[in-house]
C-alpha positions as CSV (number, residue, x, y, z in Angstrom):
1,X,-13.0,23.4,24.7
2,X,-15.2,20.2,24.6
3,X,-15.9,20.5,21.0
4,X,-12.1,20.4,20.7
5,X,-11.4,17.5,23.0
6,X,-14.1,15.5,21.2
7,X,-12.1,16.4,17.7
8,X,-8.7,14.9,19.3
9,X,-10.4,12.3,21.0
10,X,-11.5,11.0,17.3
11,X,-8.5,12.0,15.6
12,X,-6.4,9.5,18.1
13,X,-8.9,7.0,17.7
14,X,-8.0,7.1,13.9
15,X,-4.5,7.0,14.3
16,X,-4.4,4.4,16.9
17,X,-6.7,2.7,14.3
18,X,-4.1,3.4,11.3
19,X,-1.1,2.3,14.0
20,X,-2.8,-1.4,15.1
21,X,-4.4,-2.7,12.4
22,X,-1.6,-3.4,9.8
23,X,-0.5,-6.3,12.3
24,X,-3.3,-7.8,12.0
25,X,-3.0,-7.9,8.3
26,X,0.4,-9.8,8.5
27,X,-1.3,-12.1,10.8
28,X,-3.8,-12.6,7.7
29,X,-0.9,-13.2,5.2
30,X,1.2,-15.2,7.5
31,X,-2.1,-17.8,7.3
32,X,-2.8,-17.7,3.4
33,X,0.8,-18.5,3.1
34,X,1.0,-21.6,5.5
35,X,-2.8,-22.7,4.9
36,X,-2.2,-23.1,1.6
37,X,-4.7,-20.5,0.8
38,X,-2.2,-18.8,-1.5
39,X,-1.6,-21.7,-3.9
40,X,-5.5,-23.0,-3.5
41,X,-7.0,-19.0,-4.7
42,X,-4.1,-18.8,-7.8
43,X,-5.1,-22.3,-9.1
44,X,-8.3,-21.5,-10.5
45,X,-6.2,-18.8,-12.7
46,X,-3.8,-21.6,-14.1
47,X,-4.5,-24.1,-17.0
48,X,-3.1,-27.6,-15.5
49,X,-3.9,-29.2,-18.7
50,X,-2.1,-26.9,-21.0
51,X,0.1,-26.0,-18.6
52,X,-0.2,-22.4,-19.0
53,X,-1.6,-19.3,-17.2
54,X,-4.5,-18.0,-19.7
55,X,-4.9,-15.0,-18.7
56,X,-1.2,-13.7,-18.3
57,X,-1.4,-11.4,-21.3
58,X,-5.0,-11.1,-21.5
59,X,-6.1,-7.4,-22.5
60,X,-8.2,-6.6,-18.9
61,X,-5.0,-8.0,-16.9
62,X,-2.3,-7.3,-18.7
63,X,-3.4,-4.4,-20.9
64,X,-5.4,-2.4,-19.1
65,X,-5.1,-3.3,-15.3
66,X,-1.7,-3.6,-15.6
67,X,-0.2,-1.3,-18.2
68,X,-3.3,1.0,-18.1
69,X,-2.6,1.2,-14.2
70,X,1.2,2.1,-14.5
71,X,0.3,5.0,-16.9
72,X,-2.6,5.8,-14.1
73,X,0.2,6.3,-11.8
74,X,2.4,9.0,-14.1
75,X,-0.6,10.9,-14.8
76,X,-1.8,11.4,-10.9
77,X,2.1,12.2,-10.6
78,X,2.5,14.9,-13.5
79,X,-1.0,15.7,-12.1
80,X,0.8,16.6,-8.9
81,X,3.8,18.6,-10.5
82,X,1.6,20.9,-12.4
83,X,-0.8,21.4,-9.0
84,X,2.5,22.2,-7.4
85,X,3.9,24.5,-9.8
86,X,0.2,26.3,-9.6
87,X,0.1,26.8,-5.5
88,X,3.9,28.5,-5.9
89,X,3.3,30.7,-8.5
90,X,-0.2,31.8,-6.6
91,X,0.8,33.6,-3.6
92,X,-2.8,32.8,-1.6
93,X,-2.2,29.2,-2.0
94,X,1.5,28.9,-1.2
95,X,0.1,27.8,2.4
96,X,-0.7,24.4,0.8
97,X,2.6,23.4,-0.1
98,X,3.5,21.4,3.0
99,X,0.4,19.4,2.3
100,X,1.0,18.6,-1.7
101,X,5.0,18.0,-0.6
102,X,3.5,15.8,2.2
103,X,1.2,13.8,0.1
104,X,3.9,13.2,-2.6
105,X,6.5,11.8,-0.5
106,X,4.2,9.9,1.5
107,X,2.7,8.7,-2.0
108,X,6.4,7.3,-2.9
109,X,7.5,6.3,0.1
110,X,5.5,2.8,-0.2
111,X,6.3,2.0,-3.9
112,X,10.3,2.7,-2.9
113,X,10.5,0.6,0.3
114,X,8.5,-1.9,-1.8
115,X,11.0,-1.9,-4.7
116,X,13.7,-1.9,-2.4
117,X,12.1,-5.2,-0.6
118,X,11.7,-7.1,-3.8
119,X,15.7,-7.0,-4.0
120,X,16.3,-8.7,-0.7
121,X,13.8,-11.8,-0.7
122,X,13.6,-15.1,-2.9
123,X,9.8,-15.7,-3.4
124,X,9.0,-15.9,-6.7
125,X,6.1,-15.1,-9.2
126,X,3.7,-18.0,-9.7
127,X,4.1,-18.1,-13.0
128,X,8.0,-19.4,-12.3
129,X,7.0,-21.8,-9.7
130,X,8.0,-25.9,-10.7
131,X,4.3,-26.6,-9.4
132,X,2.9,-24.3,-12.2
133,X,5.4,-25.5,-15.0
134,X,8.2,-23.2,-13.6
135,X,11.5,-23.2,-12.4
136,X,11.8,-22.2,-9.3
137,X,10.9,-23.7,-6.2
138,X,8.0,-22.6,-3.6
139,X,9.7,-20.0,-0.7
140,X,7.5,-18.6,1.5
141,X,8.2,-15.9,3.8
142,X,9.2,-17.5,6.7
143,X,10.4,-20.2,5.8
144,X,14.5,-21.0,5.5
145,X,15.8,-20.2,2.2
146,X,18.6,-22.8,0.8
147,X,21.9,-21.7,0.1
148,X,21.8,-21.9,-4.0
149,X,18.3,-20.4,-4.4
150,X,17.6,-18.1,-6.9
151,X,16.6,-14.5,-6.1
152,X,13.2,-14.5,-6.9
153,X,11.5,-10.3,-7.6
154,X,8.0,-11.1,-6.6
155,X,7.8,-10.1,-3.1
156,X,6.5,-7.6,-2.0
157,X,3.7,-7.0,-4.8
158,X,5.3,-4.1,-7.1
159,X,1.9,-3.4,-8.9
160,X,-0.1,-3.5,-6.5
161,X,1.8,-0.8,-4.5
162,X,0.6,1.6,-7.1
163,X,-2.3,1.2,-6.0
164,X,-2.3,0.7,-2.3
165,X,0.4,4.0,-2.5
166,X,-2.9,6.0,-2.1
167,X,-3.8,4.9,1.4
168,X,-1.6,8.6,1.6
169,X,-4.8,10.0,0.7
170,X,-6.5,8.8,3.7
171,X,-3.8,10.8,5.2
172,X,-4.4,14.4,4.2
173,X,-7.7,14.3,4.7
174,X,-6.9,13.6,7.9
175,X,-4.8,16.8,8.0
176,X,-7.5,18.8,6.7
177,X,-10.1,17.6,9.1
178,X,-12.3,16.7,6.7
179,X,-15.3,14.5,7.6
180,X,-14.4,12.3,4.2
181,X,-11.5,11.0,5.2
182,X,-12.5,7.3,5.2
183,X,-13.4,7.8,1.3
184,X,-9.5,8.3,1.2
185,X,-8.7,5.0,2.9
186,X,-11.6,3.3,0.6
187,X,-9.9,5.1,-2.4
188,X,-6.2,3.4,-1.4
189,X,-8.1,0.0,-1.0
190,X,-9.7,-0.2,-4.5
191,X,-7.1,0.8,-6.3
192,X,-4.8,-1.7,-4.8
193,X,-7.1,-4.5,-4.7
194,X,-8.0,-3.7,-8.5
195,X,-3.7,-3.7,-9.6
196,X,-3.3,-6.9,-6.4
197,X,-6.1,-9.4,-8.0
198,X,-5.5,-8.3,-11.9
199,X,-1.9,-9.0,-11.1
200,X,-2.9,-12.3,-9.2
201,X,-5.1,-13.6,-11.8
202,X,-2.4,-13.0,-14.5
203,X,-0.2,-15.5,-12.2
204,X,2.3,-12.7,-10.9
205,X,1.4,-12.9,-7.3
206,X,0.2,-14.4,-4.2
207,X,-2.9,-13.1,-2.1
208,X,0.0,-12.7,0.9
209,X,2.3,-10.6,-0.9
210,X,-0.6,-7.9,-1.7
211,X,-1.5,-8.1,2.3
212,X,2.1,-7.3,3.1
213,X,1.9,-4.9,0.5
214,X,-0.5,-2.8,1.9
215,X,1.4,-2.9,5.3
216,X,4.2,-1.5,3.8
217,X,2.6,1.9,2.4
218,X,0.2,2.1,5.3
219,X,2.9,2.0,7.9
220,X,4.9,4.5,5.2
221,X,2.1,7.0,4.8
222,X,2.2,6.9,8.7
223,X,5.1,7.2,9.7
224,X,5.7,10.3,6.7
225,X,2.6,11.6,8.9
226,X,4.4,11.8,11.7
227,X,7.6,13.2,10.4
228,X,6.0,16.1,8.9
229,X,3.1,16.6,11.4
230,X,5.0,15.9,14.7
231,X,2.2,17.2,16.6
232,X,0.0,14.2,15.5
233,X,2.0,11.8,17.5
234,X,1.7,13.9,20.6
235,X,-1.8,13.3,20.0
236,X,-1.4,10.0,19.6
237,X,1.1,9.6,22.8
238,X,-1.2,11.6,25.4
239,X,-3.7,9.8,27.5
240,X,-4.9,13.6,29.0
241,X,-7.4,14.8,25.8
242,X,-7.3,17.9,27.6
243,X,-3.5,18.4,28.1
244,X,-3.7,18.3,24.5
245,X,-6.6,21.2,24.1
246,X,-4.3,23.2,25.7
247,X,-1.7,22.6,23.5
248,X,-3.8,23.5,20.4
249,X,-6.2,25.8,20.9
């Protein structure tokens, strides 16, 4: 019974981790935006003299980081279908389709909400911005957006949510008890920050709409949690460990 407390004890501690820290992250975005962090990191990536962003369609950035990491996406998803297809045609591992459904919707669920974000706001890309040779003028995200503005499509980070999709990862581990799940959360981190900075060096993005980014699919690989494993958030809710021993044992 104390083994099993000490297991639930941890596994709140992560989720009250996974619950609290994405604030702090909008906290961090909030100040590259207003410090002028944003505009200060993208400036070494832009040519003032030519007036251009050099390495926009460079083959690393564009090519490989970008393209390359689009294509990375489709193949961990057909990756998925045939792993799906496999556990329902074996009988023995038909138990493990809650998890692969699980993982694939939380998966998505960042990428969408992301997608569906870029259609509501009017920051725009760097590269489009009249202090970089653009057209547009410099939103940010709180500040008050005039009346003729343009829509802008840069914010949240689409690209980098391919990446940072795979915080979900962190996620079933965590289901599965399994002693590795930080590697997951390191896993999610890398491959976002990889698609965020190529993506940023190319001119597309801000430092701040990556950090929002991640928010997004770490609060949606939560809440998907949540919603298929209500008994997590019971976990989460309890203050009595042991109430909760009871409950699972």
């Amino acid at each position: 019974m104390l083994r099993t407390a000490l297991l639930l004890t941890r596994r709140k501690e992560n989720l009250s981790f996974m619950l609290g820290f994405p604030p702090l992250l909008f906290v961090l975005a909030v100040f590259f935006e207003y410090s002028g962090l944003d505009i200060w990191w993208v400036s070494h990536f832009y040519d003032a003299q030519n007036q251009v962003w050099p390495y926009r369609g460079h083959w690393l950035f564009d090519t490989i980081i970008h393209s390359g990491g689009q294509r990375l996406d489709w193949s961990f998803a057909v990756l998925w279908l045939l792993l799906f297809i496999f556990v329902n045609l074996k009988k023995q591992f038909r138990p493990y389709r809650k998890i692969l459904l699980f993982f694939v919707v939380a998966t998505a669920a960042g990428p969408i909400l992301v997608g569906i974000g870029k259609s509501f706001t009017h920051i725009a890309s760097p590269w489009d911005l009249h202090r970089f040779n653009g057209i547009q003028p410099y939103i940010r995200m709180l500040d008050p957006v005039p009346v003729d503005a343009t829509r802008g499509h840069a914010f949240p980070a689409g690209h980098a949510s391919g990446g940072y999709c795979f915080l979900s990862v962190y996620f079933v581990l965590l289901r599965c008890r399994s002693s590795y799940r930080g590697y997951g959360l390191f896993f999610g981190i890398i491959i976002g920050l990889i698609f965020g900075v190529g993506q940023q060096i190319r001119g597309a993005h801000f430092p701040s709409h990556d950090l929002v980014t991640i928010i997004i699919c770490w609060y949606a690989s939560l809440v998907c949690y949540f919603l298929f494993y209500p008994q997590e958030w019971q976990v989460l809710k309890r203050g009595n460990i042991f109430s909760c021993t009871a409950r699972n044992e």
